[in-house]
NUFITI-254282 format. One line per 8 residues: number of its first residue (from 1); for each residue x, z, y of C-alpha. Coordinates in steps of 0.2 Angstrom, whole numbers, plus 5000, padded with zeros to 4 digits. Layout:
REM residues N
NUM = X Z Y  ...
This chain:
REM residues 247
1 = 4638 4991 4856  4650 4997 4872  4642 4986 4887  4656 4974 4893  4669 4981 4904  4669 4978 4923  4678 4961 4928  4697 4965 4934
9 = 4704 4964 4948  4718 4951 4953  4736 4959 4953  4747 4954 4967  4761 4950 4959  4780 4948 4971  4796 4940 4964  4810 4950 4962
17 = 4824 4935 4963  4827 4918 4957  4835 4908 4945  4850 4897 4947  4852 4888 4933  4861 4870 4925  4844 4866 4922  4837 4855 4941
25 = 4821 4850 4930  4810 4853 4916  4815 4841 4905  4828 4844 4894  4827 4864 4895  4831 4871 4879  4813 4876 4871  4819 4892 4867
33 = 4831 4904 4872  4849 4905 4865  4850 4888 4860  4861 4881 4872  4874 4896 4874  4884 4883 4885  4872 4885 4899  4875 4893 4915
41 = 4862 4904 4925  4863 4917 4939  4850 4930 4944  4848 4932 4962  4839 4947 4970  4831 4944 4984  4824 4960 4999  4821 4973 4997
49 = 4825 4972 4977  4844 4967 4981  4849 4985 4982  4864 4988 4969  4857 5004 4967  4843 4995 4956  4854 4990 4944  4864 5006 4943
57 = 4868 5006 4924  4864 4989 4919  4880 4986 4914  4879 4994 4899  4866 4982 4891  4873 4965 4883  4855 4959 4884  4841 4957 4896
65 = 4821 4953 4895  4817 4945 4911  4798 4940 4917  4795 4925 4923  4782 4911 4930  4781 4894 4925  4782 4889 4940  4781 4870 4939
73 = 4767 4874 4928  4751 4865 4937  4740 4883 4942  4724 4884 4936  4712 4888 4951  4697 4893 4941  4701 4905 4928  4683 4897 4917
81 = 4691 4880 4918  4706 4888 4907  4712 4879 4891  4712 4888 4874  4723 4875 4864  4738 4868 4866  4750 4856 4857  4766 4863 4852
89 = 4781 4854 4849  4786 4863 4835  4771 4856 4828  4773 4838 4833  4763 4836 4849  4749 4832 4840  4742 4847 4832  4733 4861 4842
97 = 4732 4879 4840  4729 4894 4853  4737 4895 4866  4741 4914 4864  4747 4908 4848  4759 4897 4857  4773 4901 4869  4765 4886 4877
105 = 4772 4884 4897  4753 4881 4900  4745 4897 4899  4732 4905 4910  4742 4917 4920  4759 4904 4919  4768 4918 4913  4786 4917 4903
113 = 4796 4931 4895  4815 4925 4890  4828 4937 4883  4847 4931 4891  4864 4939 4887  4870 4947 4903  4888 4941 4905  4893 4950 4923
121 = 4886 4957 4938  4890 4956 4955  4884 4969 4970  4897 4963 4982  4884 4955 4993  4867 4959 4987  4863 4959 4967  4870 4941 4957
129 = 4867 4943 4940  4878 4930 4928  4868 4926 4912  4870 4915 4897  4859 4907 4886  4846 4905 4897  4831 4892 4893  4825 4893 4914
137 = 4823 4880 4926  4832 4880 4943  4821 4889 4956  4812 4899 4942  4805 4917 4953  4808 4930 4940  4795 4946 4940  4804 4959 4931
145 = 4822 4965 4923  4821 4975 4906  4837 4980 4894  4835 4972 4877  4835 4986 4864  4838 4980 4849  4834 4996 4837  4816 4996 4843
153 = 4815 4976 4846  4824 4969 4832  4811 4964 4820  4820 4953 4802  4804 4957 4793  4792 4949 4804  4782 4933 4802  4786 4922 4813
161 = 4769 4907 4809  4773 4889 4812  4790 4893 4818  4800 4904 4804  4817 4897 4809  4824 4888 4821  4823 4869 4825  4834 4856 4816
169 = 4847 4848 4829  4853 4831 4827  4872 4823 4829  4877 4822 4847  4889 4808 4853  4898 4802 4867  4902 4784 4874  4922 4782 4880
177 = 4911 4779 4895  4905 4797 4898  4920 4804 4890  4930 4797 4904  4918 4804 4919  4919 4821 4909  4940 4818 4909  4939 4819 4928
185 = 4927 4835 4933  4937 4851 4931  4919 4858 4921  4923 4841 4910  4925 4855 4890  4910 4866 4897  4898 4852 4904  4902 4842 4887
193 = 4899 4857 4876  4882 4859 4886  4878 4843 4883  4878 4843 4868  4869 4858 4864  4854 4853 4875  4854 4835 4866  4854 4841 4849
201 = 4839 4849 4852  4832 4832 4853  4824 4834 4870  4811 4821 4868  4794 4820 4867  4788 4827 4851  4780 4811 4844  4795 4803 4847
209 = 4806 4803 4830  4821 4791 4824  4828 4776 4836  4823 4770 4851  4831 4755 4862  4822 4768 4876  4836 4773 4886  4831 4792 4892
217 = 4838 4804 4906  4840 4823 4908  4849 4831 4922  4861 4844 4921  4871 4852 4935  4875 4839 4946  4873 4825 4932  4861 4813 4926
225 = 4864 4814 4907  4858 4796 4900  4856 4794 4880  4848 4786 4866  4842 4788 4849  4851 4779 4834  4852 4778 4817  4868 4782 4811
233 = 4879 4776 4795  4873 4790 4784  4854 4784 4792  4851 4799 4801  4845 4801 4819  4860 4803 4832  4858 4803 4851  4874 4795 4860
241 = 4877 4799 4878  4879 4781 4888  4882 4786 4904  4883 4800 4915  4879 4796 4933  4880 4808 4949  4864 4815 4955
């Protein structure tokens, strides 16, 4: 047998620009990319990366993979006090499985890899990069830029374990209540549309399932977003928006 190798070293690792995003807080945030088309992000490049010159040819991609850190993720300080399983939603909060077979936000090195359309770019002053479909918090520091290439990293053949498509959503409603707040903000169609799209995601605890007389909140843009889980004629699981409340 090979002796064990060497212990590595720590890499050093800067932050090539932040996120702005609809998305002030955790909850809520969409658990995979793509599923709320409807959200808004920008990539800002901070010094010295904000050079346009970095993003010479960009352009020409419709897709990016960005790096990032889970940044509201708790840090682990000692790497031996790391946890191997986690609880995936996908899976009901209540079954474990690896964590590397997971795309759990608690992992040892809090690292996240999210693929984003790239809708525009802006090098008027420094580098702002307009995305869409982003599943990023506000704030998020972002690590690295690569083009999507879909010849090399489009796989339809692959397996794809406990998660082979994608999540069921559920029936999204408004009160007369909200639909008047959203009548009087010029974003009134998009922040709607968004709001439903994160909603029917069902962005509750996984253990929670079918009605609740919990009122629960999730912020988006400048809104607190306030809903609740009912069972509709058909005996389905809606979620109605009863308010929407400044931040």
């Amino acid at each position: 047998m090979n002796d064990l190798p060497a212990p590595l070293d720590a890499f050093h690792l800067t932050p090539i620009g932040i996120i702005e995003s609809d998305f002030p807080d955790k909850f809520g945030i969409p658990r995979q990319p793509g599923l709320a088309t409807a959200a808004r992000a920008s990539l800002v490049l901070v010094p010295p990366f904000d050079d346009p010159l970095a993003v010479r040819g960009l352009e020409a991609f419709s897709h990016l993979w960005l790096t990032f850190v889970f940044h509201l993720s708790p840090e682990q300080p000692d790497p031996a006090r790391w946890t191997p399983l986690v609880r995936p939603p996908r899976l009901g909060g209540n079954t474990r499985v690896g964590v590397f077979a997971s795309r759990s936000t608690h992992r040892p090195n809090r690292l996240g890899l999210s693929l984003v359309e790239l809708v525009d770019i802006n090098t008027t002053r420094g580098v702002r990069l307009r995305l869409r479909g982003a599943d990023l918090v506000d704030g998020t520091p972002i690590l690295d830029i690569k083009p999507y290439l879909p010849w090399a990293e489009s796989r339809p053949e692959a397996h794809a374990g406990f998660a082979p498509e994608p999540p069921p959503t559920l029936a999204v409603s408004l009160s007369p209540e909200a639909e008047a707040v959203l009548a009087e903000r010029p974003d009134g169609d998009a922040l709607r549309e968004l709001i439903r799209q994160v909603l029917a995601q069902d962005p509750r605890p996984a253990y929670r399932s079918g009605a609740e007389a919990r009122v629960y909140g999730v912020r988006l843009r400048d809104v607190d977003v306030r809903f609740q889980a009912r069972i509709d004629a058909t005996g389905e699981t809606r979620l109605e928006v009863v308010q929407i409340a400044s931040i």
